[in-house]
RODO-2510 file (C-alpha; in nm, 4 decimals, decimal comma):
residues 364
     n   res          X          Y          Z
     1     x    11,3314     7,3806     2,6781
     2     x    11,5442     7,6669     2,5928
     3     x    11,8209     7,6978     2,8734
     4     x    11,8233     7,9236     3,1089
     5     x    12,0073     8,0666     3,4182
     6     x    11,8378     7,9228     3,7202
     7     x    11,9303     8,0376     4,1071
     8     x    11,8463     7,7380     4,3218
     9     x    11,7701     7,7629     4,6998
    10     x    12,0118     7,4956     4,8139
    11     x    11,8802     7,4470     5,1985
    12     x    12,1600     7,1738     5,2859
    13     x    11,9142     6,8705     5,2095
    14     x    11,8441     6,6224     4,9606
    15     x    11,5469     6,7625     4,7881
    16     x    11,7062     7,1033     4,6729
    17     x    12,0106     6,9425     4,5533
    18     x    11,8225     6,6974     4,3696
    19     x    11,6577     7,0298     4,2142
    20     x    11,9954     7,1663     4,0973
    21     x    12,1305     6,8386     3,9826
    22     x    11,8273     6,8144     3,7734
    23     x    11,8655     7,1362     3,6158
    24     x    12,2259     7,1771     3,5347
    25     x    12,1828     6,7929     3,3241
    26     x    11,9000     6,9666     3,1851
    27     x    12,1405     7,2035     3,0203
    28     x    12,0704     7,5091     3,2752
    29     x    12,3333     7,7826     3,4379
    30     x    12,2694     7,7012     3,8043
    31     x    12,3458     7,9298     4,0674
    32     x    12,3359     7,8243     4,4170
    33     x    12,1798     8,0572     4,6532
    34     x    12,1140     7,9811     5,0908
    35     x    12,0358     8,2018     5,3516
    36     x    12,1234     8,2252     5,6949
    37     x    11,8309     8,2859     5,9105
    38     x    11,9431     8,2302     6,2738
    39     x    12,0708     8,4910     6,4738
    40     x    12,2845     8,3255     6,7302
    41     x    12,0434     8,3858     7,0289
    42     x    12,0657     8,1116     7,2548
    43     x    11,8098     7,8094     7,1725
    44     x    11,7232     7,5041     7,3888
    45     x    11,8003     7,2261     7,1290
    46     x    11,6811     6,8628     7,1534
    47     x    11,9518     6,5926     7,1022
    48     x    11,8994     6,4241     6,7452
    49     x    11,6254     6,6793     6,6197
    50     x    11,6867     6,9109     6,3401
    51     x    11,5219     7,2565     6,3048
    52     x    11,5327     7,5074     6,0377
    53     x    11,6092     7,8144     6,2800
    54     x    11,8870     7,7117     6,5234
    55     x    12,2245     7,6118     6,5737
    56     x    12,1936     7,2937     6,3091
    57     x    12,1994     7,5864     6,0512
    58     x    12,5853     7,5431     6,0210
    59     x    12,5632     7,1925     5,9369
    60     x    12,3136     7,3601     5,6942
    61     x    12,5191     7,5785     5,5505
    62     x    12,8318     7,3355     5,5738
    63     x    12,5943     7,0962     5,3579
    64     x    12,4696     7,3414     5,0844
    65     x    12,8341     7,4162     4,9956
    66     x    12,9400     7,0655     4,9793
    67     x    12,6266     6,9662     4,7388
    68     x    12,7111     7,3341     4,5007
    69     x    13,0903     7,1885     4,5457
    70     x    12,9919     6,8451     4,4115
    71     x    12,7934     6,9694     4,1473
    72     x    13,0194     7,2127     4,0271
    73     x    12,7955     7,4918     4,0875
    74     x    12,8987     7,8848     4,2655
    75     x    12,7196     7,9197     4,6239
    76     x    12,5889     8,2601     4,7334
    77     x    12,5169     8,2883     5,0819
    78     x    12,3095     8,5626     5,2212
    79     x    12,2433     8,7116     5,5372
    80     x    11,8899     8,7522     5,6147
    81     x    11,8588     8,6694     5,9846
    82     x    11,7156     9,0526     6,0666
    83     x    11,4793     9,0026     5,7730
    84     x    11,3470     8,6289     5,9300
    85     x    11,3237     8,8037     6,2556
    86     x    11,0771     9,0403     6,1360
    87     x    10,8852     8,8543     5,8790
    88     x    10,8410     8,5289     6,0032
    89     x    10,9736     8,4816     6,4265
    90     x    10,8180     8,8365     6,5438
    91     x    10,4655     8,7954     6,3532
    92     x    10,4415     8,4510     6,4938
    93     x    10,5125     8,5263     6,8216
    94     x    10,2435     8,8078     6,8015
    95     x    10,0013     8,5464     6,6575
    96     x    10,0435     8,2763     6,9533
    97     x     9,9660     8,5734     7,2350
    98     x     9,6767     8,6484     7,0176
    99     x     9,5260     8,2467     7,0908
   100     x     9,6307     8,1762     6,7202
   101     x     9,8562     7,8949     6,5509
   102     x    10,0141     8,0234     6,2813
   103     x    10,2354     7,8517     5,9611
   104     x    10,5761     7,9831     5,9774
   105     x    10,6223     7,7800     5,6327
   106     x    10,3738     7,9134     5,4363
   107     x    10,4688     8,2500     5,5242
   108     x    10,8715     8,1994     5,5055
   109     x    10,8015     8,0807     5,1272
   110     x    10,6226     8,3773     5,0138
   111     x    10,8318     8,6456     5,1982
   112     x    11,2050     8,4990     5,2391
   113     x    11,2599     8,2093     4,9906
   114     x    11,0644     8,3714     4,7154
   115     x    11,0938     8,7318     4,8171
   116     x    11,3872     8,8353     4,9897
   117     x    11,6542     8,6082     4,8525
   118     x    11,5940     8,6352     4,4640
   119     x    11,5964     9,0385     4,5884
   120     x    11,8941     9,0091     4,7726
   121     x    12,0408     8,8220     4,4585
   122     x    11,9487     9,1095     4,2512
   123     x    12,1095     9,3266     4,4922
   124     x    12,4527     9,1724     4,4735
   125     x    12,3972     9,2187     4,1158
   126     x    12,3822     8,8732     4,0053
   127     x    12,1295     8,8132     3,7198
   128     x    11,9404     8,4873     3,6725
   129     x    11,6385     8,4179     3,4475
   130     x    11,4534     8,1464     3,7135
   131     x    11,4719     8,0693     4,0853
   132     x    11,4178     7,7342     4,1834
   133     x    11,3655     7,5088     4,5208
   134     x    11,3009     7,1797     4,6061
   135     x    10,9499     7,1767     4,6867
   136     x    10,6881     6,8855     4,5739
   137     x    10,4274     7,1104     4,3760
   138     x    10,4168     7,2005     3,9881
   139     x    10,3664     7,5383     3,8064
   140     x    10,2536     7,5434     3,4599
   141     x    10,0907     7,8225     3,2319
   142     x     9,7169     7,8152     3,1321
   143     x     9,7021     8,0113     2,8097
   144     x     9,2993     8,0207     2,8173
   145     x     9,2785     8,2131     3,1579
   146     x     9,6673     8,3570     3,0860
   147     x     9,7576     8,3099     3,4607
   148     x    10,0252     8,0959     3,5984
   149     x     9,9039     7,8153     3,7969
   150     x    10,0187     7,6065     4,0836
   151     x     9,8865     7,2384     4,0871
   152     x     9,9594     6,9519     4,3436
   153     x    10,2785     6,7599     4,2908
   154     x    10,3103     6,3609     4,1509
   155     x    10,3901     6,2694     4,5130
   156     x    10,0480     6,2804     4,7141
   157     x    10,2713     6,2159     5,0399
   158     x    10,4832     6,5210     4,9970
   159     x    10,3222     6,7575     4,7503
   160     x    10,3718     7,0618     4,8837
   161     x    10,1854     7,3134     4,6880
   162     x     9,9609     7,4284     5,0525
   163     x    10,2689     7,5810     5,1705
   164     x    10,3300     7,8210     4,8417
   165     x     9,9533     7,9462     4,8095
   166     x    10,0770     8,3152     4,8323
   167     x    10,2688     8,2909     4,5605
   168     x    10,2129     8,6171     4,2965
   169     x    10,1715     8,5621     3,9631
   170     x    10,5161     8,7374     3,9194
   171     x    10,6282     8,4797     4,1579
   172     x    10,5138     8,1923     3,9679
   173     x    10,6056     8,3045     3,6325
   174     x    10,9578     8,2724     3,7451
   175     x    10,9275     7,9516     3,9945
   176     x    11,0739     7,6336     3,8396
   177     x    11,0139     7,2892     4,0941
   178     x    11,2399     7,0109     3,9815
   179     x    11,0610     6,7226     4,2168
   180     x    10,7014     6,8646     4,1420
   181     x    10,6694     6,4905     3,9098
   182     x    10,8952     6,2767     4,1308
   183     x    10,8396     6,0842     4,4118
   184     x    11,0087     6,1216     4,6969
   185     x    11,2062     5,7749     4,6531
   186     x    11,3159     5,8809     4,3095
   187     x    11,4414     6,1710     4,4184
   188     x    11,6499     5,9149     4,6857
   189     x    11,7480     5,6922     4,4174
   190     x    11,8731     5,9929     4,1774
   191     x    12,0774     6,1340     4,4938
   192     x    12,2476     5,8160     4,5389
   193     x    12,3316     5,7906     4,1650
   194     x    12,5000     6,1050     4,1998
   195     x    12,7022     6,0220     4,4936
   196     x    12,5879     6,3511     4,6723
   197     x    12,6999     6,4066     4,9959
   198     x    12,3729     6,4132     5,1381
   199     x    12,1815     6,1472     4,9726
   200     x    12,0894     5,9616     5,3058
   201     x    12,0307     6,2938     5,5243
   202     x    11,7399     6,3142     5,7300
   203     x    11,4885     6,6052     5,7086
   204     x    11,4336     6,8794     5,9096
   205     x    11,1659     6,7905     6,1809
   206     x    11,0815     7,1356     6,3423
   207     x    11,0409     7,5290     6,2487
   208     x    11,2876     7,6212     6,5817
   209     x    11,5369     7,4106     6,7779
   210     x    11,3931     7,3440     7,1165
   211     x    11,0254     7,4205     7,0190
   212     x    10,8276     7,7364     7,0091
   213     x    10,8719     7,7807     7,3528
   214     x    11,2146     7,9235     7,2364
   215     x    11,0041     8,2385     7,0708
   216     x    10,9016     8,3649     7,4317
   217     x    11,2170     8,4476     7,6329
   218     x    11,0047     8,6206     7,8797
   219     x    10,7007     8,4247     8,1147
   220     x    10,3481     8,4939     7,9105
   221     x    10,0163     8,5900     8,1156
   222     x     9,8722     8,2675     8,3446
   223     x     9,4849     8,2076     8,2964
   224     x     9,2080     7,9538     8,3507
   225     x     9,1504     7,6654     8,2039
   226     x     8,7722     7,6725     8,1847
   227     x     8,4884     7,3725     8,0296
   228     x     8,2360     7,4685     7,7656
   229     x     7,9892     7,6011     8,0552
   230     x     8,2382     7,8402     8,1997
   231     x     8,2862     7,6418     8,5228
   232     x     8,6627     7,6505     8,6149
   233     x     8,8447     7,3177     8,5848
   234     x     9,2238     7,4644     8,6377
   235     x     9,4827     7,7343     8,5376
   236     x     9,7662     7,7580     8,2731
   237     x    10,1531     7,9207     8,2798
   238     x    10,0019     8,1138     7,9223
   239     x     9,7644     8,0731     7,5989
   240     x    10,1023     8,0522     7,3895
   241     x    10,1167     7,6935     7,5219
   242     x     9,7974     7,5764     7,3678
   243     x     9,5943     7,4978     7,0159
   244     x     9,2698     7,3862     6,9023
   245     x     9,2521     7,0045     6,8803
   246     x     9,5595     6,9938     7,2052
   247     x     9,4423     6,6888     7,4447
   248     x     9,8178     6,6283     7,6036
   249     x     9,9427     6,8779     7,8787
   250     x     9,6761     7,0231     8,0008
   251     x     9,7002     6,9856     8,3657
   252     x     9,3325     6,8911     8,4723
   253     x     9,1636     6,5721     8,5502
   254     x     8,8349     6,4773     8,3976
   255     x     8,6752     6,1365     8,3696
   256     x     8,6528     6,1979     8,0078
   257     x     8,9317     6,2850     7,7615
   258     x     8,9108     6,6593     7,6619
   259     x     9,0589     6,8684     7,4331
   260     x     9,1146     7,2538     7,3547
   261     x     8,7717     7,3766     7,1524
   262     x     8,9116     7,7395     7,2164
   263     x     9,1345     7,9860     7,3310
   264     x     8,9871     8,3913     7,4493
   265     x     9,2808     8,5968     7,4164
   266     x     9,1325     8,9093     7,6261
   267     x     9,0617     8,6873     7,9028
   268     x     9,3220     8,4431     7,8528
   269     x     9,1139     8,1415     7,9358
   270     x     9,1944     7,8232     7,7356
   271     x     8,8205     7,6389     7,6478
   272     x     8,8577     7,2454     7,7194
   273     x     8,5144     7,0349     7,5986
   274     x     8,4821     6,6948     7,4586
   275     x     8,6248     6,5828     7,1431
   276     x     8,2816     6,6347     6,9816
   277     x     8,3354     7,0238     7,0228
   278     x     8,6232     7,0020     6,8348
   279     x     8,3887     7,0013     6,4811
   280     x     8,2747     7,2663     6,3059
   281     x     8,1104     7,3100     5,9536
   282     x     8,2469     7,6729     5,8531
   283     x     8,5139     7,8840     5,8888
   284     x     8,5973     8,2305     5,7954
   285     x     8,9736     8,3278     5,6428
   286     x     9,1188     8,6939     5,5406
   287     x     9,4200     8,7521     5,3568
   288     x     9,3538     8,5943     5,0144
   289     x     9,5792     8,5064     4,7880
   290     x     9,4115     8,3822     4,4348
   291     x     9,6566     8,1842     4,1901
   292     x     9,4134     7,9905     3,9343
   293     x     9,1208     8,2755     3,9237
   294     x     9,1900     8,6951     3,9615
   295     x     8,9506     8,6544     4,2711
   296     x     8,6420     8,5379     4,4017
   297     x     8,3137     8,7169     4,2522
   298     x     8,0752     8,4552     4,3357
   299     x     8,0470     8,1924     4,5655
   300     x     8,2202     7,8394     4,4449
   301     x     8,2605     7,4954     4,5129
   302     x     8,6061     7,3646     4,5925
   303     x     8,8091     7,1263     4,8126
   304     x     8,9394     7,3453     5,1536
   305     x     9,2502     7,2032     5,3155
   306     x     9,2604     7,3561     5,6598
   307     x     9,6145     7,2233     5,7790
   308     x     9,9043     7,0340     5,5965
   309     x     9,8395     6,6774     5,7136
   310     x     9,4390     6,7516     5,6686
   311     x     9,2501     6,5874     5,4092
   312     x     9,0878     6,8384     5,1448
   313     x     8,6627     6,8715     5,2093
   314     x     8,4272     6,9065     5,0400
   315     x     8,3185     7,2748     5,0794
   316     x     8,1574     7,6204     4,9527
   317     x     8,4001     7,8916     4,9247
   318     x     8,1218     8,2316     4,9371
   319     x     8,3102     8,5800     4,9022
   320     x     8,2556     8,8617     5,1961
   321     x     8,3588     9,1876     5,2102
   322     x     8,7127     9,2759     5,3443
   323     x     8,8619     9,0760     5,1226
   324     x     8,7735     8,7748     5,3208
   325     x     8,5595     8,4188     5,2456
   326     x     8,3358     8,2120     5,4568
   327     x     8,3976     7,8322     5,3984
   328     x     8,1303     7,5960     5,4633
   329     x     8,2305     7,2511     5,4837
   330     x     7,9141     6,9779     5,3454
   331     x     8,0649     6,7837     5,6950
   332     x     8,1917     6,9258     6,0100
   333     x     8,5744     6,9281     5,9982
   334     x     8,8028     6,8405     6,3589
   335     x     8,9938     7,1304     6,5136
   336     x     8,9577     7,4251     6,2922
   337     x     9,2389     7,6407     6,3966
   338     x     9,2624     8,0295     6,3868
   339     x     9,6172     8,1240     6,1855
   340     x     9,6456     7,8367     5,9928
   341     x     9,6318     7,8748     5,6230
   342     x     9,3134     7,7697     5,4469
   343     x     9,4042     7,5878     5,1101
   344     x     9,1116     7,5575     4,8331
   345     x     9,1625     7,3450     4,5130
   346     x     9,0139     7,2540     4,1944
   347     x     9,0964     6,9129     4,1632
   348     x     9,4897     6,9454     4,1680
   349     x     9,4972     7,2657     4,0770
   350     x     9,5222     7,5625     4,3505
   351     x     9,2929     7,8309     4,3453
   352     x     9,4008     8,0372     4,6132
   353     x     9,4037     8,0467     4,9977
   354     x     9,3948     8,2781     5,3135
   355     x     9,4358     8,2695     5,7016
   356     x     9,1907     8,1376     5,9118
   357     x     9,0413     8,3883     6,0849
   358     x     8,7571     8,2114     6,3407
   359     x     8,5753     7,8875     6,3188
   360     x     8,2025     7,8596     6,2889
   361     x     7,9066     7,6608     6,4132
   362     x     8,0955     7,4228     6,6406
   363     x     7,9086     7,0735     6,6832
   364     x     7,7456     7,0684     7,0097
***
């Protein structure tokens, strides 16, 4: 591989300095590149937990430069708290008072970590040929169709390729992964070779340091919390608190276990039923983004992830206009949730995604 000048979002952990270490003894010009995100407002951390938005982000920060130190490698830092505040904390604080549950990840990949910091790079006038990270996915060229394309990494347990589904073909062309055919105990084992400084650290474990509850610093709207028939069972401090498929903290006793099937935003009543409710067979999703195919001119068949952890189903992906898709699943799938990204693949290969919009045809 010819070499090549490669920016690397160094995030303070183990993965993304596994990425540059892997590239500069490949032969590459690596440039380290992190951002700072938080903002300084006032968070309500828990002991021992790590987020990506809160005060751990100096231990962050502290940690990229030791890894660029230890690799011999220039840091660039850049500000873009005001630009996380708008593109990724604002829409999803709109998106919870709507009744949704949005992906802060999918959407911070797309806008900050492959849009705003190889632009703000550019800015400063610094001039790379790549931009790497450390995610678990791998990006290859298919000459027939002459698209970039984004396929599932080695690792099953971490592949990470649902979380970069809006990547642009401009995106991708430049996108290097590292890890996309290690595991995640090689990449351990080739940390620890390299004595880096963070070869045992832990990963982050939420989106924002004391929960999302730190998104609302003002009290949202109460409303009822209300079965499948409309009778009233109890009332709620605010729809923000709740998501399809919740059974914990709900506040009402029932001699059955029961679960949020739904959440009306004009009325703000949260919808409690049995777990059976919970299934439905189709979905639809707006906002596409299509990586192995232009876009979707006839209906297909494809495997539709509907949340990180969920296992890709079986499923009939049929174009509508508006630039959206109805999804229907051969078998009901558990706790469809409006805002969460919709994932469809062809084998390991991504096709393309959107947002989920509403389920369909709940099981009664």
């Amino acid at each position: 591989m010819q070499a090549e000048r490669v920016a690397v979002a160094l995030s303070g952990g183990v993965d993304s300095a596994v990425a540059a270490a892997q590239l500069r003894d490949a032969g590459h010009e690596v440039i380290g590149v992190t951002m700072r995100i938080w903002d300084g407002r006032p968070l309500a951390a828990e002991p021992g937990r790590h987020a990506c938005y809160g005060p751990g982000e100096a231990e962050d920060l502290r940690d990229a430069s030791r890894i660029a130190e230890h690799l011999g490698i220039p840091l660039i830092v850049l500000d873009l708290a005001p630009d996380y505040r708008t593109e990724i904390l604002d829409p999803c604080r709109r998106a919870y008072l709507r009744g949704s549950t949005p992906n802060p990840c999918v959407h911070c990949n797309a806008r900050l970590k492959f849009g705003r910091i190889p632009a703000g790079l550019r800015a400063l006038g610094v001039a790379f040929d790549a931009f790497a990270t450390g995610h678990y996915a791998v990006v290859e060229r298919d000459g027939a169709a002459q698209r970039w394309v984004l396929r599932r990494g080695r690792d099953r347990a971490k592949d990470q390729s649902y979380f970069l589904y809006q990547l642009t073909q401009a995106q991708l062309a430049t996108a290097r992964f590292p890890l996309g055919e290690m595991t995640k105990a090689e990449v351990r084992e080739r940390a620890r070779g390299l004595a880096l400084p963070v070869a045992e650290k832990t990963e982050s474990q939420d989106f924002i340091a004391g929960g999302y509850d730190s998104l609302f610093p003002e009290p949202d709207a109460p409303g009822e919390i209300r079965d499948t028939s409309g009778k009233v069972l109890g009332h709620h401090p605010g729809i923000r608190h709740f998501t399809i498929g919740q059974r914990r903290g709900l506040g009402v006793a029932h001699p059955e276990p029961l679960y949020v099937v739904a959440i009306d935003a004009a009325t703000r009543a949260v919808v409690v039923g049995p777990e059976a409710r919970l299934y439905g067979s189709e979905l639809i999703a707006e906002g596409l983004n299509w990586i192995a195919i232009a876009s979707l001119e006839a209906p297909c068949r494809a495997r539709a992830r509907i949340r990180y952890r969920h296992e890709a189903a079986e499923a009939e992906i049929l174009p509508q206009p508006g630039d959206r898709v109805r999804v229907r699943f051969d078998r009901p799938q558990r706790a469809i949730a409006p805002g969460q990204a919709v994932v469809f693949y062809d084998r390991d290969r991504v096709l393309g995604g959107g947002i989920i919009v509403r389920p369909e045809r709940a099981a009664p």
